[in-house]
C-alpha positions in Angstrom: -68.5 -208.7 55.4 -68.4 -205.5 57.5 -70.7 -202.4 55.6 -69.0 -198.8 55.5 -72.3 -197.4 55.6 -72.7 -198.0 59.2 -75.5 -195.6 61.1 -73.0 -193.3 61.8 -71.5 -192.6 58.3 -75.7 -192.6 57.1 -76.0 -189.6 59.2 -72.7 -187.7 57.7 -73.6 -188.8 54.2 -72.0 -185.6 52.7 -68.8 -185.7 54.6 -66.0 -186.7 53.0 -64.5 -188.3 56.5 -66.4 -191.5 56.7 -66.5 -194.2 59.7 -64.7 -197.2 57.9 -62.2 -198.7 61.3 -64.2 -201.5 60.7 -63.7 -202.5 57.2 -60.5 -200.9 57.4 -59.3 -203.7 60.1 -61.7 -206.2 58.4 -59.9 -206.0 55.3 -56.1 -206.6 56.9 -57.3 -210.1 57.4 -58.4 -210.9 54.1 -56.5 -212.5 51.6 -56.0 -211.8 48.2 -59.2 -212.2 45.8 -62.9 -211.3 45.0 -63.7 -210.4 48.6 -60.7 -208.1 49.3 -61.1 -206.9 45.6 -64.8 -205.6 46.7 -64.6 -204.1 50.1 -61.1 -202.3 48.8 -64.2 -200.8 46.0 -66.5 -200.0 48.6 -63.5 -198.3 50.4 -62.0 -196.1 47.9 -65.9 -194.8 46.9 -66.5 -193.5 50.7 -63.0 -191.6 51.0 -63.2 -190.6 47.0 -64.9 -187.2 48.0 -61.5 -186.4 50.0 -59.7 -187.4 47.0 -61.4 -184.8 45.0 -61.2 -182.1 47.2 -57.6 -182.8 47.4 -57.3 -182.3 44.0 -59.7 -179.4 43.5 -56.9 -177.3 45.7 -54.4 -177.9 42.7 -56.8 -176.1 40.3 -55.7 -173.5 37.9 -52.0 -175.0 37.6 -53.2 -175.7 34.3 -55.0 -178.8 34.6 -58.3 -180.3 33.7 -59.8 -180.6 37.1 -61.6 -184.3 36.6 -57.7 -185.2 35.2 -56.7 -184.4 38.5 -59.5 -186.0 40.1 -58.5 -189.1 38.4 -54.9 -188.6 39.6 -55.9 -188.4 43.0 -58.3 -191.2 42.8 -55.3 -193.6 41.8 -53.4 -192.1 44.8 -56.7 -193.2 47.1 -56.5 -196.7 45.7 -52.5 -197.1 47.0 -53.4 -195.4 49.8 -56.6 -198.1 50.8 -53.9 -201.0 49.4 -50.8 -200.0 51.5 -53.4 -198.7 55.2 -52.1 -200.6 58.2 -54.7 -200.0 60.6 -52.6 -200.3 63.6 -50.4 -197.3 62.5 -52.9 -194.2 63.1 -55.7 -193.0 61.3 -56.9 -193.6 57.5 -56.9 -189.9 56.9 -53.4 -189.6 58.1 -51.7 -191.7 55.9 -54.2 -191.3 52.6 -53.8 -187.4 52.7 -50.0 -187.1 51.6 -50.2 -190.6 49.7 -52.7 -188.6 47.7 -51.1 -185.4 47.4 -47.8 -187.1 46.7 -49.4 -188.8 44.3 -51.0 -185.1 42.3 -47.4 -183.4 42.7 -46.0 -186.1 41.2 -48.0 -185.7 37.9 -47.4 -182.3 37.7 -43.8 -182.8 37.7 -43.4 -185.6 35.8 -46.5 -185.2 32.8 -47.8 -181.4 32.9 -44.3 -179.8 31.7 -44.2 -178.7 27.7 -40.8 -178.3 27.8 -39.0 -181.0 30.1 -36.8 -179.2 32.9 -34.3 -180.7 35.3 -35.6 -182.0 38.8 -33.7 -180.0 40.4 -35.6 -176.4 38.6 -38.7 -178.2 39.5 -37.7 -178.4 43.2 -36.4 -174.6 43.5 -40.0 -173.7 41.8 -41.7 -175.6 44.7 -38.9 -173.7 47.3 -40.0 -170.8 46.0 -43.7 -170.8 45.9 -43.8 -171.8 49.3 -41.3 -169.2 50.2 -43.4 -165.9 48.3 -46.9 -167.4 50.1 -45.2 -167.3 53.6 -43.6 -164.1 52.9 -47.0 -162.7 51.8 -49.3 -163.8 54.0 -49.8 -160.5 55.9 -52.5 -158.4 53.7 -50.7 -155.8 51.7 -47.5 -157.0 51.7 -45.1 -156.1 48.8 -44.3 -158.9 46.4 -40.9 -160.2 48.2 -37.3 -159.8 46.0 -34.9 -162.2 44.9 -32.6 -160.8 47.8 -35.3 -161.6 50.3 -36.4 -165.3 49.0 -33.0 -166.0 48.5 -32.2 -165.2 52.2 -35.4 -166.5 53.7 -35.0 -170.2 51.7 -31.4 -170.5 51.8 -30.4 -170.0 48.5 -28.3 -168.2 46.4 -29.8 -165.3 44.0 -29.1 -167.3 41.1 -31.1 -170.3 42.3 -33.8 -168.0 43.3 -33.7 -166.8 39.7 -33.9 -170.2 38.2 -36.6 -170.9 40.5 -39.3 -167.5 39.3 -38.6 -168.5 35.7 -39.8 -172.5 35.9 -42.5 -171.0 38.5 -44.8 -170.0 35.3 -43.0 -173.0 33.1 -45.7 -175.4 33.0 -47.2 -174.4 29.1 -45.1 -173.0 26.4 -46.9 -170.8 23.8 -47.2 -171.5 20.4 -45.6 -169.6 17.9 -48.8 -168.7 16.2 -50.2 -166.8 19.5 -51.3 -163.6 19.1 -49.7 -160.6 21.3 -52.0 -158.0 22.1 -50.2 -154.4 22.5 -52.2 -150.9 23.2 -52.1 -150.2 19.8 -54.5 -152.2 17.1 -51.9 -153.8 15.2 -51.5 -157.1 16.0 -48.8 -159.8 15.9 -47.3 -163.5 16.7 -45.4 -164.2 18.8 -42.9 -166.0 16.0 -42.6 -161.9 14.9 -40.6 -160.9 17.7 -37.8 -163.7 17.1 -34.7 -163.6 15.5 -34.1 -165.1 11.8 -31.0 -166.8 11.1 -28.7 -164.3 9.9 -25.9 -165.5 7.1 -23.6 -162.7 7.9 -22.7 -164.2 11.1 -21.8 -167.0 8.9 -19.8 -164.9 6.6 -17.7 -162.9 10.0 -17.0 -166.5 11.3 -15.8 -167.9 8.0 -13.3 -165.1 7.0 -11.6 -165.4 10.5 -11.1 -168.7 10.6 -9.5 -168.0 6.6 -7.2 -165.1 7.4 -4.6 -166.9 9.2 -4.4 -169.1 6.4 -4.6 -166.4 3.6 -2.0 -164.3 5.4 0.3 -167.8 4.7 -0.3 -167.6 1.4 2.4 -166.1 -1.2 1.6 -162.7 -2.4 0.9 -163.3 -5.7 -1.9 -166.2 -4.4 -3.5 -163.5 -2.4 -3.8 -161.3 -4.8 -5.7 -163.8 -7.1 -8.0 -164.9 -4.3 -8.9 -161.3 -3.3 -9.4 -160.5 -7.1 -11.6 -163.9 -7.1 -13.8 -163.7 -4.0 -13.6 -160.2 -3.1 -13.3 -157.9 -6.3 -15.9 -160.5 -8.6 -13.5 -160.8 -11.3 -13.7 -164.0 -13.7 -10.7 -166.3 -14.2 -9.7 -165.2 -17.7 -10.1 -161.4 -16.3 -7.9 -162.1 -13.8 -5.1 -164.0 -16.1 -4.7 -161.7 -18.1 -4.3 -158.9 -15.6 -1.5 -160.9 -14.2 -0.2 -162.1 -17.1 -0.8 -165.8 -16.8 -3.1 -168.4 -18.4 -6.6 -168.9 -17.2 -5.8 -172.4 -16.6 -2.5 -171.9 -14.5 -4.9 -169.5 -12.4 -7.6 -172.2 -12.2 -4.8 -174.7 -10.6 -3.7 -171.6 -8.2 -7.0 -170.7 -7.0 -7.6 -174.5 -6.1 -4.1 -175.4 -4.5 -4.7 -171.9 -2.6 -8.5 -172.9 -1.4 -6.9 -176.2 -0.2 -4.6 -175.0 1.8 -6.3 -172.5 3.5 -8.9 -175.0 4.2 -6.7 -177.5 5.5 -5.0 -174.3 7.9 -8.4 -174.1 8.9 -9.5 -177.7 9.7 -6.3 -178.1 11.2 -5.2 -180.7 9.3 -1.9 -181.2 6.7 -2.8 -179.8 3.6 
């Protein structure tokens, strides 16, 4: 079986472009088992040093670095499986196998909060689009208006694209926010509570209509009832009628504003 440590790949020991032709073609004639098996090892370990430079260029995307190295490790292995030899050169084909391979992890394990394929794609549109724009030194961070007319794309979509750019990691509630004062605080303090008079606004509209059906004299025991805090027997003998007859009314009334509201027969 063919070595990949040939004298010239001895000599460029550090380089992470090693002379494998050899055991490349070597290994298209071999079939399946121990001997494929072990020059397809021997393979993947000289080209592994691409690999991980490969992945050390998508560093700080918030990523363990030997995670990635892994990643693109996995990619080398498909790419040494899948290498025709008569189609070009290793390097060629292994480099976007690779890569393919890393951008692929980011997009499908790295996001906290999961976000359509389509955001994912306008975040890659527009990273490209901001580097190409700013390539000259000194050169003013580019506006919607401009990436939107230098990709293609509408504002909008240039919009949804800056947000998912720094979308990777969601904070957690208990974070602290650091302001130019000493007083610190979480991030859960600057959200909104549930507020129950929103609650209250929604349920008295949907109740009018059917309170405004109502005969006068039912009204005027509801609003008495619910709005003026009075007790049945206050309110029976204000109106001169039993506490039990107003009991049955404020029921019967309920009901059918209820059912006005649910939209369904009382």
């Amino acid at each position: 079986m063919p070595s990949t440590t040939s004298s010239g790949a001895s000599r460029r020991a550090h380089h992470d472009r090693p002379e494998t032709e050899r055991a490349f073609r070597h290994l298209a004639g071999l079939p399946p088992g121990l001997e494929r098996e072990l020059l397809c090892e021997e393979l993947v370990a000289a080209w592994l040093p691409m690999a991980h430079r490969i992945a050390y260029t998508f560093r700080n995307r918030g990523e363990n670095l030997d995670d990635l190295r892994q990643v693109a490790a996995m990619g080398l292995v498909k790419a040494v499986n899948r290498y025709e030899p008569g189609r070009g050169a290793f390097e060629s084909y292994a480099v976007p196998t690779i890569t393919g391979e890393l951008r692929r992890h980011f997009r499908d394990h790295t996001w906290d909060v999961r976000v359509p394929r389509r955001v994912q794609e306008l975040r890659n549109r527009i990273r490209y689009a901001r580097r190409e724009l700013t390539q000259t030194p000194g050169s003013p961070e580019p506006t919607a208006a401009q990436l939107a007319a230098h990709t293609g794309l509408t504002t909008q979509e240039v919009h949804d694209g800056l947000e998912a750019l720094d979308a990777y990691q969601s904070l957690s509630l208990d974070a602290d926010m650091h302001t130019a004062s000493d007083d610190g605080y979480h991030l859960a303090d600057t959200l909104g509570a549930p507020d129950p008079g929103y609650d209250l606004v929604i349920d008295r509209q949907t109740a009018r209509e059917g309170l405004r059906h109502l005969p006068e004299r039912e009204q005027t025991i509801l609003y008495l009832r619910f709005f003026r805090g009075m007790t049945q027997s206050g309110i029976a003998e204000q109106l001169g009628l039993s506490q039990m007859h107003v009991s049955r009314l404020i029921t019967k009334s309920c009901s059918q504003v209820r059912a006005e509201a649910m939209g369904v027969a009382p």
